[in-house]
Structures are given as C-alpha cells and as structure tokens.
N, C-alpha and C positions, 0 to 999 in steps of 0.2 A: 504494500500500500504506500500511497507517496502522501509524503510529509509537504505541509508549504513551503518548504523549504527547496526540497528536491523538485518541487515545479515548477519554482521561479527559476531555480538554475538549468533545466530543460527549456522552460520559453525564451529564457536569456540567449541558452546555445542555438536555439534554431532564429531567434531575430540577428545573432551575430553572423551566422550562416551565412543568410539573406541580405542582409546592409551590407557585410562590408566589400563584398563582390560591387553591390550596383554602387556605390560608392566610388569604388574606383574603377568601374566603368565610364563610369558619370564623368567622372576628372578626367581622363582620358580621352570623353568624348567631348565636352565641353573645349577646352584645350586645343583637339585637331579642329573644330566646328570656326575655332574665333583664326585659330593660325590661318588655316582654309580661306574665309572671309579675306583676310589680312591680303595675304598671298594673291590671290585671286583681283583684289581690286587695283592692286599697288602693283603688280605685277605681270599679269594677265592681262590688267584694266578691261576685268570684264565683273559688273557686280554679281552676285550673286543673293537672289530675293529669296526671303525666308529661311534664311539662317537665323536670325534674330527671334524667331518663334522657337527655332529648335534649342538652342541655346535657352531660352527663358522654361521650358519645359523643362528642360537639361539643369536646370541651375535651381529650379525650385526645388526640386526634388535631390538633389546634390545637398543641396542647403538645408531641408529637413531630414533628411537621413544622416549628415554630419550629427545634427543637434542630437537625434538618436545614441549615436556611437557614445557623446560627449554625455548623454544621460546615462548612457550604459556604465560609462567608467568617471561618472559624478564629477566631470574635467570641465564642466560648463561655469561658468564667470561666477561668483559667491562673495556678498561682502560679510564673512567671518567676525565678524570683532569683540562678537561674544566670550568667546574661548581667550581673548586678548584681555577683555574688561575682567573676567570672572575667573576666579579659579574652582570653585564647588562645579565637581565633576554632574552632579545631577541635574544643577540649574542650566549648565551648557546643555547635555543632553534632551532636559525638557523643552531647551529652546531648539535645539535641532528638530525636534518632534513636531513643535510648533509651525518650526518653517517650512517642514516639508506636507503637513498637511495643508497652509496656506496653498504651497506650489500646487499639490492635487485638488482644491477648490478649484484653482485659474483654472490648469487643466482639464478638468472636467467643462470647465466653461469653452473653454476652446475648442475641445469635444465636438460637445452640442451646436457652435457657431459653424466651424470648420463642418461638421457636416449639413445643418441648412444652406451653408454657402454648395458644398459641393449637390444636391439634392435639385437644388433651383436652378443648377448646370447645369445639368441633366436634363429637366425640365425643356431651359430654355434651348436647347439643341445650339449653343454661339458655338463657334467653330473659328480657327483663326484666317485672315484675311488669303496667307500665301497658301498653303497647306490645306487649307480647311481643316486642321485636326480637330477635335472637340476642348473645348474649353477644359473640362473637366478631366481632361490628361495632368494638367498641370495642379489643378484646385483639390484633386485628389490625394496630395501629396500630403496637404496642412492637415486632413484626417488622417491621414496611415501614421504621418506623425505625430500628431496629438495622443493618437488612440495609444502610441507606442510610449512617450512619454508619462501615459497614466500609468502604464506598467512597471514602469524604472521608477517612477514613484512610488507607488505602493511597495515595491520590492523595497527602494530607503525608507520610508515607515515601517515597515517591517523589523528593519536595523536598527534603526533611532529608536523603536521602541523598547526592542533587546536590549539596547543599551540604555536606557533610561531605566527599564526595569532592574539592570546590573549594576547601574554605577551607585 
C-alpha cells in the first residue's frame, strides 16, 4: 500500500520524466526558431512570417515548465528573513507553513483562472493570424502549470508541516 509519501515521490518522478525532456526541447527549439529568423532576414533577406507565433507558443510553455522544474527543487525566488529575524526553530517553521499554504491559496486561484481562461479558448475557436494554430496551444500551458505547481505545493506543506510538527 502506498504511503503519501511514496506518491508524491512517484508523481514527482513521472512530472520530472515529462518537463524536463520538453524543457529542453523547448530551448533548443526556441533558440534555432529566433537564430533561423535572424539568419534568414539578415542574410537570406528573405523574412520569414510566423515564427513569432511559434516562438510565443515555444516560450510560454518553456516559461511554465521552467517555473515547474524551479517548484520541483523549491529554487524559485523567496524572500527568507524569517529564519534571519528569528531563531525558535518552531516559529520559522510555522511561518514556513504559513507561507506555503498562502502560495496554494494563489495557486488554486490560478487554477481556476488559468483554466476559464483556457475553456473560453476553446470556446472561442481564435486561432493565430500566420499559422492559424489554436489559441489554446499556448493558454494551455498556464493550466498544466498551475495545476502542477498545486502539486509541488502540497508536497512542501506536507514538509513544513513535518517539520513544524518536529521542531
């Protein structure tokens, strides 16, 4: 039988699976996409229309899946100064608790935005100008990552609360 423990570290190993392949896919394609651009205009002097959409797919989804990674390994920007003001190991930790259940409030909020946002794409059938691809290529990203970030959450409440129950 699996503990919560053992779950989160199986969800953790299959969204690490999955990110950090399209990650550095993404960079890679992102990268050749603008060089291409580059190359092509300045030196071909022939432009090229509709890079600028695939790059913006390319890069929101680059960009959400970073912050993923950066939730995974708790490496995402934090101003600390708690543990600097204080030295009672419990009071840090209850404020750790604090703060991460604040972040899974937002996130849940974002949740729910991110996906009326993506739902009303759909809806509206926008597509982009060169390409026609669907709108909701890109706006689908801010759910996968949200959703994924409520995960990396809960999994640090999970910790913060260990350790507030320990310290």
């Amino acid at each position: 039988m699996f503990s919560l423990n053992s779950l989160i570290v199986l969800i953790d190993k299959l969204i690490t699976m999955v990110v950090t392949p399209i990650v550095v896919g993404l960079s890679a394609a992102v990268a050749f996409i603008l060089a291409w651009g580059v190359f092509s205009r300045s030196i071909l002097d022939i432009p090229v229309f509709g890079l600028e959409e695939l790059v913006l797919i390319s890069a929101m989804w680059l960009y959400l899946m970073g912050a993923v990674l950066a939730a995974k390994d708790r490496s995402h920007l934090t101003a600390d100064f708690v543990s600097v003001i204080f030295k009672n190991k419990k009071l840090i930790a209850g404020m750790s608790v604090l703060a991460t259940v604040i972040s899974l409030i937002m996130a849940l909020y974002f949740v729910s935005w991110s996906y009326e946002l993506l739902s009303w794409s759909i809806k509206k059938s926008q597509t982009t100008p060169v390409f026609k691809l669907p709108w909701y290529l890109s706006q689908s990203s801010l759910f996968v990552g949200s959703v994924a970030l409520v995960f990396y959450l809960i999994r640090d409440f999970v910790k913060d609360y260990q350790k507030f129950i320990n310290a």
